[in-house]
Kinemage of the C-alpha trace (Angstrom):
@kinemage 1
@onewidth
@group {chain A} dominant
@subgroup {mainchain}
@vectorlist {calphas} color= white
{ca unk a 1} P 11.301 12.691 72.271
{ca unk a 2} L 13.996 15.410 73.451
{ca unk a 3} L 17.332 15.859 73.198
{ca unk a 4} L 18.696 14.409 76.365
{ca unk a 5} L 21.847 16.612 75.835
{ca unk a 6} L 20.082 20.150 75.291
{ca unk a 7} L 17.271 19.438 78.598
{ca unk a 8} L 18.730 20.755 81.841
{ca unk a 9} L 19.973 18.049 84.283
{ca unk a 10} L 18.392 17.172 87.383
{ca unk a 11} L 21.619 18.141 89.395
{ca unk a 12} L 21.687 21.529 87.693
{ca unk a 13} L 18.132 21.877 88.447
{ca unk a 14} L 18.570 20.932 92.020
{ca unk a 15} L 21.858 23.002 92.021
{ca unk a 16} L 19.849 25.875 91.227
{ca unk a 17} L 16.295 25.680 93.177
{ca unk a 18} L 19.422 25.060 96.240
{ca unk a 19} L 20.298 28.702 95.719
{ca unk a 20} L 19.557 31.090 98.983
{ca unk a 21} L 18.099 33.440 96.346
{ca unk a 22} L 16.257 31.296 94.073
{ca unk a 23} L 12.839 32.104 95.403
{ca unk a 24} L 13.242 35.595 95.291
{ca unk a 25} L 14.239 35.004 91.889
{ca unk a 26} L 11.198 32.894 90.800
{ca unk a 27} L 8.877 35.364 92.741
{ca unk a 28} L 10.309 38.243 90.352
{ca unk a 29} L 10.255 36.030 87.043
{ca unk a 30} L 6.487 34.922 87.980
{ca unk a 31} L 5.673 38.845 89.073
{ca unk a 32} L 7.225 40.288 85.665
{ca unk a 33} L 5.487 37.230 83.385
{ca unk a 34} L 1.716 38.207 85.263
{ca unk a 35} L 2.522 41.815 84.521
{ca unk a 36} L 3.329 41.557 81.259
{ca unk a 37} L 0.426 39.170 80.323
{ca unk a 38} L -2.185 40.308 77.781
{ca unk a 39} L -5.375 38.961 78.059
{ca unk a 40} L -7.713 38.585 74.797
{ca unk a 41} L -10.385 36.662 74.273
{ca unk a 42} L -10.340 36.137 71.098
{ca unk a 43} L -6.493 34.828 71.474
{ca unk a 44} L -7.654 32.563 74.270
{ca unk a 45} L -10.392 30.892 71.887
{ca unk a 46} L -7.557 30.026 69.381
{ca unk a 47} L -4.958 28.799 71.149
{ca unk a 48} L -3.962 27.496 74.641
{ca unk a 49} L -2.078 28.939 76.989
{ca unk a 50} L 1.167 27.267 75.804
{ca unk a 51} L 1.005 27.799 72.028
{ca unk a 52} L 0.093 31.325 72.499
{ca unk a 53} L 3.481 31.791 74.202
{ca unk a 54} L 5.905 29.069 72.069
{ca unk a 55} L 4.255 30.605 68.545
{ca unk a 56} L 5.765 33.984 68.408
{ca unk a 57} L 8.944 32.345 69.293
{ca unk a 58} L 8.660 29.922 66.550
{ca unk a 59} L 7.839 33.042 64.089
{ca unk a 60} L 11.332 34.354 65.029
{ca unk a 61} L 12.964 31.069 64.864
{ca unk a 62} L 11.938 30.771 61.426
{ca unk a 63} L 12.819 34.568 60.334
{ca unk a 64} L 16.387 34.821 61.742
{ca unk a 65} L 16.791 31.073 60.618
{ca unk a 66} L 16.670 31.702 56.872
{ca unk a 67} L 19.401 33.421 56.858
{ca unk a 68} L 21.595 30.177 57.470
{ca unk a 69} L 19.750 28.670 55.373
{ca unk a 70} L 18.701 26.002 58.158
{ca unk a 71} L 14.593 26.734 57.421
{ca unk a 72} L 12.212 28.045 54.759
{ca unk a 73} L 11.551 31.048 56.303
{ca unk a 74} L 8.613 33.125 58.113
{ca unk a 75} L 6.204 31.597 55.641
{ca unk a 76} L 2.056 31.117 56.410
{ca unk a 77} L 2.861 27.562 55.294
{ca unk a 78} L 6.084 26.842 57.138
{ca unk a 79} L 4.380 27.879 60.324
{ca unk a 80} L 2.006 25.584 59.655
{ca unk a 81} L 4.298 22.586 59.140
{ca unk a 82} L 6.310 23.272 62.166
{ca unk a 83} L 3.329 24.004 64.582
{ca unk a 84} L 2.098 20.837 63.195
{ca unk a 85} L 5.040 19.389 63.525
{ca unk a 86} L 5.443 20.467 67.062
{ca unk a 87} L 1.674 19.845 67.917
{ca unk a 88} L 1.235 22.761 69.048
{ca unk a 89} L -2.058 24.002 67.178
{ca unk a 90} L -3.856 22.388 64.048
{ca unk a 91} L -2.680 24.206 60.380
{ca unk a 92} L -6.697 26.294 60.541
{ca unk a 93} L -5.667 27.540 63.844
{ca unk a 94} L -2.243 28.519 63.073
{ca unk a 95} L -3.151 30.782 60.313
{ca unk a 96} L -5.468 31.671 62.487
{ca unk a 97} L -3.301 33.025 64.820
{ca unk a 98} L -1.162 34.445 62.250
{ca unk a 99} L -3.963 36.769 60.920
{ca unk a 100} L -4.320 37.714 64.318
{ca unk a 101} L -0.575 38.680 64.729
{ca unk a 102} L -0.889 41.055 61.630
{ca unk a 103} L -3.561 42.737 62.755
{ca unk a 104} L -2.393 43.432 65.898
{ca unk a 105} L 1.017 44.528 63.811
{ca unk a 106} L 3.162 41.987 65.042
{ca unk a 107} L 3.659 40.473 61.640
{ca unk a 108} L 3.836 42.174 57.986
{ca unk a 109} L 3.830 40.931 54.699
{ca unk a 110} L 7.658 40.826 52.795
{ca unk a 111} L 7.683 41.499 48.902
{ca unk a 112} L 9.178 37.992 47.403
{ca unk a 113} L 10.552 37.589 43.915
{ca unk a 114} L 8.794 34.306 43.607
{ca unk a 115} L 4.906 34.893 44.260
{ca unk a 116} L 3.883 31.328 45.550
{ca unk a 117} L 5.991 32.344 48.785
{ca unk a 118} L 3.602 34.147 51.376
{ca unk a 119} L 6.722 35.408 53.293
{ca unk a 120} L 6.240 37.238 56.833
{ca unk a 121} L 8.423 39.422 59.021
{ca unk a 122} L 8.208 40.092 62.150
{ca unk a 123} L 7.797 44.080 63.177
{ca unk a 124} L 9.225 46.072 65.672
{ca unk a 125} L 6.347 46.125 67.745
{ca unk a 126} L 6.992 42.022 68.014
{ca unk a 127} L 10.154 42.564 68.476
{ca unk a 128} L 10.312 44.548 70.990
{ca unk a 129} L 7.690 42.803 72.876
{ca unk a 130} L 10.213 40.079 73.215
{ca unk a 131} L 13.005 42.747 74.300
{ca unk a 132} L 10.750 43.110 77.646
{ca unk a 133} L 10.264 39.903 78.527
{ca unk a 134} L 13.588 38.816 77.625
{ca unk a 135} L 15.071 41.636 80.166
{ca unk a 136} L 12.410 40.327 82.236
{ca unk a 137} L 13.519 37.316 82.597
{ca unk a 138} L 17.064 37.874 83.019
{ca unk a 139} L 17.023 40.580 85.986
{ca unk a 140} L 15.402 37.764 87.761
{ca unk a 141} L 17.773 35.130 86.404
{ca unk a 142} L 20.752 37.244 87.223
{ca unk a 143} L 19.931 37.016 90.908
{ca unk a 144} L 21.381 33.431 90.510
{ca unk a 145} L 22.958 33.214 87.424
{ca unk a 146} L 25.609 36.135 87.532
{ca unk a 147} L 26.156 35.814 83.286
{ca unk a 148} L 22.010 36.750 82.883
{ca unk a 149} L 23.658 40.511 83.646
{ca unk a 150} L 25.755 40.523 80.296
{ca unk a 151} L 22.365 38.691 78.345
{ca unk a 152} L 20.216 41.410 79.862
{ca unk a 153} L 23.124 43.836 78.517
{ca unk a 154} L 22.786 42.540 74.834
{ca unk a 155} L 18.950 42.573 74.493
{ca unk a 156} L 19.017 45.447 71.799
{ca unk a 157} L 21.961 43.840 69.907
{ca unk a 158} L 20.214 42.862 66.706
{ca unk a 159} L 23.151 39.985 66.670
{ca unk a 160} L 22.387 38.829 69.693
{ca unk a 161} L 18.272 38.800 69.218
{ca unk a 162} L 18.567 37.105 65.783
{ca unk a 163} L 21.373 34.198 67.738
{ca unk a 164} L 19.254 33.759 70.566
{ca unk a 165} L 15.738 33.210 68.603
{ca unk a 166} L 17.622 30.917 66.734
{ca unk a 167} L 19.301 29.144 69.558
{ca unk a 168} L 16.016 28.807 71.466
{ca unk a 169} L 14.075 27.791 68.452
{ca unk a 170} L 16.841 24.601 67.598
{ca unk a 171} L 16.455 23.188 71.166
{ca unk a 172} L 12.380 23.630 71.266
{ca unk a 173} L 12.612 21.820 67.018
{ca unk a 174} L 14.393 19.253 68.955
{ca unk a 175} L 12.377 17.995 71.558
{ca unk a 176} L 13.455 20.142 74.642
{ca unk a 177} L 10.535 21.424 76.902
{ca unk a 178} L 10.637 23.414 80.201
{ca unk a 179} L 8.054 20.865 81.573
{ca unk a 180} L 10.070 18.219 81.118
{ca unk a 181} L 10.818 18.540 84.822
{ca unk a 182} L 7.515 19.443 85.877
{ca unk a 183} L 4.919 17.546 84.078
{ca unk a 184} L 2.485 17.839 86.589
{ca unk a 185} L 2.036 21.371 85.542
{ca unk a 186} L 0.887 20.392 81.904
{ca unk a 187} L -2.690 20.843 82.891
{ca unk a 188} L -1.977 24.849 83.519
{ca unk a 189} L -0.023 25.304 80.923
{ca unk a 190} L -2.924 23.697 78.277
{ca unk a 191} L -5.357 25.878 79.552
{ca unk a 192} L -5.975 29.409 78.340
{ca unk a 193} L -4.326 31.602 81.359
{ca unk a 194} L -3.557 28.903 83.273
{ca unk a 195} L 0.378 29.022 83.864
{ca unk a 196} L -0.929 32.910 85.206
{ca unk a 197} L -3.624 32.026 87.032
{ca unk a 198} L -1.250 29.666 89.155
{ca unk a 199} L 1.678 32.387 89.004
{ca unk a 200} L -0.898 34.825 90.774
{ca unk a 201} L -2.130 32.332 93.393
{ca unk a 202} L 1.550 31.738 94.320
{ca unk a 203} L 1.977 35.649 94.683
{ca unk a 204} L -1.459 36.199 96.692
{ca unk a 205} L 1.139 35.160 99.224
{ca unk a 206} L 2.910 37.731 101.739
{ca unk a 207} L 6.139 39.172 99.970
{ca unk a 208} L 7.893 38.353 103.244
{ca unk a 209} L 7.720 34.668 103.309
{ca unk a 210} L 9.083 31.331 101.279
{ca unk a 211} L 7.591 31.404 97.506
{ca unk a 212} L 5.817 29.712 96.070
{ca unk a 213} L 3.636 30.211 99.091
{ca unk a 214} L 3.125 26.958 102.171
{ca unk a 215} L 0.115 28.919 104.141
{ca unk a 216} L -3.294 29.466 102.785
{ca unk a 217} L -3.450 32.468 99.634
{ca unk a 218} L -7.008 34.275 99.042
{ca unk a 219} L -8.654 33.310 96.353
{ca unk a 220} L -11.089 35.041 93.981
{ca unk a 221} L -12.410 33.292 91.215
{ca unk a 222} L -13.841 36.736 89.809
{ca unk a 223} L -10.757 38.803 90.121
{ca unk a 224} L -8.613 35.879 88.086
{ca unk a 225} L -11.032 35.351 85.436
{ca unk a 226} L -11.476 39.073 84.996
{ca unk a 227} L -7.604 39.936 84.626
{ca unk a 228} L -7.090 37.158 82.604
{ca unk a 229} L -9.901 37.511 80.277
{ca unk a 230} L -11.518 33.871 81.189
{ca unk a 231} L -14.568 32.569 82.585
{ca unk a 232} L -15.256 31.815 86.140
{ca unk a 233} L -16.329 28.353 84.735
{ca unk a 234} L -12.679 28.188 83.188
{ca unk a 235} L -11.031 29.174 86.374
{ca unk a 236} L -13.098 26.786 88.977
{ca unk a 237} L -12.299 24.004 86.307
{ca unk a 238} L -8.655 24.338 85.759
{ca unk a 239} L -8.699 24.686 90.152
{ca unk a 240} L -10.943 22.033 90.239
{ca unk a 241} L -8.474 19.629 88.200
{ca unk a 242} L -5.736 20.527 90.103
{ca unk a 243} L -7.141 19.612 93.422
{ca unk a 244} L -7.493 16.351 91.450
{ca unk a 245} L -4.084 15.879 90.886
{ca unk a 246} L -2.956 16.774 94.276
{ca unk a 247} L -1.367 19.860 93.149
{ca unk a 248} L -3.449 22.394 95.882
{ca unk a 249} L -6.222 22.433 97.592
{ca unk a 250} L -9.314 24.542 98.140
{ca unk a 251} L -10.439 25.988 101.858
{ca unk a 252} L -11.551 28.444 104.009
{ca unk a 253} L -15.299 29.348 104.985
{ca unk a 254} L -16.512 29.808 101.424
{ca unk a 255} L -13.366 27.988 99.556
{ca unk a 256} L -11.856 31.525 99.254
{ca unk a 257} L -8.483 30.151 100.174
{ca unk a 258} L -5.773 28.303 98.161
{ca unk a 259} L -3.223 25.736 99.604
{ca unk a 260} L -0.203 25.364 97.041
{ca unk a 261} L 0.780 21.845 98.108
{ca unk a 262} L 3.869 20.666 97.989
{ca unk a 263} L 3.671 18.667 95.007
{ca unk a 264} L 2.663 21.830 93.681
{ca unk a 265} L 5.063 23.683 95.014
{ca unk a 266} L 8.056 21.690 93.666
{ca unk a 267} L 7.010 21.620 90.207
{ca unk a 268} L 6.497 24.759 90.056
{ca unk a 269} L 9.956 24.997 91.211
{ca unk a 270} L 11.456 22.391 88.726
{ca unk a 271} L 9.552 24.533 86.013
{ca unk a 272} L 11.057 27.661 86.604
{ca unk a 273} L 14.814 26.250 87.225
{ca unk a 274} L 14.588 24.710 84.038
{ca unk a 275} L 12.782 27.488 82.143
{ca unk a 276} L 16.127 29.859 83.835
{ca unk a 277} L 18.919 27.194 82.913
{ca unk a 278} L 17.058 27.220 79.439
{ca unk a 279} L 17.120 30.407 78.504
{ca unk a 280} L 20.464 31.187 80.332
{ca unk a 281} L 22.445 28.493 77.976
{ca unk a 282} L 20.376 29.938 74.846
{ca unk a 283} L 21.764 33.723 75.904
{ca unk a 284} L 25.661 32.210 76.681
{ca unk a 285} L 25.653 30.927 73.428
{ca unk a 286} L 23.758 33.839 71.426
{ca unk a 287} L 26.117 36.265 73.160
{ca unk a 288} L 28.538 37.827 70.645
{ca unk a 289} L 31.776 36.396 70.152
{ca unk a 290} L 30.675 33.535 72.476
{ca unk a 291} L 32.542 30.166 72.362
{ca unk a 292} L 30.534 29.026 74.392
{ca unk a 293} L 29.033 26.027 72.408
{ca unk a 294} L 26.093 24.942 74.666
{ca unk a 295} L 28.437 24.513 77.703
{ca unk a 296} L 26.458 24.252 81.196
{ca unk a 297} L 26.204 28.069 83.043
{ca unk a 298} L 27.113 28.495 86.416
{ca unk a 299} L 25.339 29.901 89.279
{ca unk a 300} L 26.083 32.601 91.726
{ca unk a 301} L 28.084 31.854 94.925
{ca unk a 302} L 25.645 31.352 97.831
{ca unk a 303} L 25.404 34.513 99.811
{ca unk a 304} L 27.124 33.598 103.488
């Protein structure tokens, strides 16, 4: 069960999705998260579409954690117990992933005194994969949030990296999850590709108009499971399902359209508000020489 305290509120939530640039500001985090998405097979055979993106974090968490002492460590067998922990992944499939994250140099073996420790650190390779995405994410968040500009300042401050992994990492430990206000969206984000496969639906739309899309999007089963690294199978299912749940809906001559309906729509809205308000309160407290202690972040001024 989460932290009531550390999960966004639904004012602040509402607050935010009220702001006269909040869907530009969603259309530019979901643009930025489909561009920098990387697509392997083998990855999506291990590990859904959420793990895939919470794990790395949780690698950090536990690196920069040790050195207050509040964790074991980057250790093969504390990731296990947390991910465990977490359920996110089985222990097999975490070291699983691990492997992977070595041989793709995002992880390296440490020297340790005491030789039953397996002890991992993360490279710069990882580390500056989360730079990106991190500055990602804030360039869009700043376009309601005005303190994302002095986060997406402080990305290559080693202090602030180590205080934010750390910060984002405590509140995930303790029950807080971006879909807490958009559970209806658990079925993409369980499903290899799925939170992108949605994202790029919701961008098929014309650049002009409200986002996530009302009219009709194109849809091509091919072109998503190809950039994604799926199956058509996988895609028609996870559409399929969705239509189920009253989330869109299929059309056109040969179902070659996509409705985002406005169940859909919302959620997708709750998600991202609370996925900005999350990582905005991380950053205000991660920010050096912040006293900021968790305290609520404010948004921008409505443009008159």
């Amino acid at each position: 069960m989460s932290d009531a305290a550390l999960t966004p509120s639904p004012d602040a939530v509402a607050a935010l999705r009220g702001h006269p640039a909040f869907a530009a500001a969603i259309r530019a985090c979901a643009q930025s998260s489909v561009s920098l998405y990387r697509g392997d097979r083998i990855l999506n055979a291990l590990l859904n579409d959420r793990a895939r993106a919470v794990l790395p974090h949780v690698a950090l968490y536990l690196h920069y954690s040790r050195r207050r002492a509040t964790e074991p460590g980057l250790t093969v067998g504390a990731m296990k117990d947390l991910c465990v922990r977490l359920g996110l992944c089985s222990r097999g499939r975490c070291e699983a992933m691990l492997a992977l994250m070595r041989a793709a140099g995002l992880l390296s073996a440490a020297p340790d005194r005491d030789r039953r420790r397996r002890p991992l650190v993360p490279t710069e390779k990882l580390l500056t994969l989360h730079r990106v995405r991190w500055s990602a994410h804030f360039d869009a968040i700043g376009m309601v949030i005005p303190q994302a500009r002095a986060y997406r300042a402080a990305v290559d401050d080693p202090a602030f990296v180590g205080a934010f992994a750390i910060e984002l990492g405590r509140r995930f430990v303790a029950g807080l999850r971006v879909l807490d206000n958009a559970p209806e969206l658990e079925l993409f984000a369980e499903r290899s590709a799925g939170m992108m496969v949605l994202f790029s639906l919701a961008l098929a739309g014309p650049a002009d108009e409200s986002f996530p899309p009302v009219k009709p999007v194109p849809l091509s089963m091919k072109a998503l499971a190809t950039r994604f690294s799926v199956s058509r199978k996988h895609v028609f299912t996870l559409l399929r399902d969705a239509e189920a749940q009253g989330l869109l809906r299929r059309g056109g001559a040969a179902n070659d359209e996509i409705t985002i309906l406005p169940r859909g729509r919302v959620a997708m809205e709750g998600l991202l508000a609370t996925m900005f308000l999350y990582l905005a309160e991380c950053a205000e407290v991660a920010l050096p020489g912040s006293a900021a202690a968790g305290r609520p972040v404010a948004t921008a001024a409505p443009v008159v």
